[in-house]
N, C-alpha and C positions, 0 to 999 in steps of 0.2 A: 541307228536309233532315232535319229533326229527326221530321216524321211520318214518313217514308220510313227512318232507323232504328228509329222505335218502330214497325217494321211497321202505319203504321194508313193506313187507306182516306182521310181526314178532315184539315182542318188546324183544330186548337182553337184559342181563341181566346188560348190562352195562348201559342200557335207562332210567332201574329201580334205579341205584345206582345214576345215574344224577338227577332223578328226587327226589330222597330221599334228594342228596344233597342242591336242589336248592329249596325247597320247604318244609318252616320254620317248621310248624306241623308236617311233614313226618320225617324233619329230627330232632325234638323233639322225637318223637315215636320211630323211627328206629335207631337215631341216634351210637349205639354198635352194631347195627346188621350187621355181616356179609354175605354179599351178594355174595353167588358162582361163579365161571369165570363170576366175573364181572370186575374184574382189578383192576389201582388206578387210583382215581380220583387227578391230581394236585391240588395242594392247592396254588392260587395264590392271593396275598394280595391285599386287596380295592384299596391301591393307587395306584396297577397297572394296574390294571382292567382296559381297555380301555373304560367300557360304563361309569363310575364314572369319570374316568380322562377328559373324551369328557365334563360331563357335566361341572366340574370345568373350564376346561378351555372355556366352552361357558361365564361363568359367570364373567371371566377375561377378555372374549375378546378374546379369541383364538380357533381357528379351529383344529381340528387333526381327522387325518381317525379311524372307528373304523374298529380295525383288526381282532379281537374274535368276535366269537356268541355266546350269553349263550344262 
């Protein structure tokens, strides 16, 4: 999905290491394996995560833009 909005023909090997990351069995399975020039993936915590924070705060009452795409 992520090549297919960055309009590219190709999936990098970075698409691969996202997709390991963000998808629980994959990243059970794969989760030691090193993936070649694929980079680093940040590692940023739940409560910062804009789509978790968005939902908390609908549930308070509060609106906030979401600024990340996972």
């Amino acid at each position: 999905n992520e090549a297919r909005d960055k309009k590219k023909n190709g999936i990098a090997p970075w698409h691969k290491q996202l997709a390991v990351k963000i998808d629980e069995d994959l990243s059970k399975l794969l989760g030691n394996v090193t993936i070649a020039n694929s980079g680093v993936l940040t590692n940023i915590n739940q409560c910062l995560s804009p789509k978790i924070a968005d939902r908390k705060d609908k549930e308070n009452g509060f609106a906030s833009k979401e600024f990340y795409r996972f």
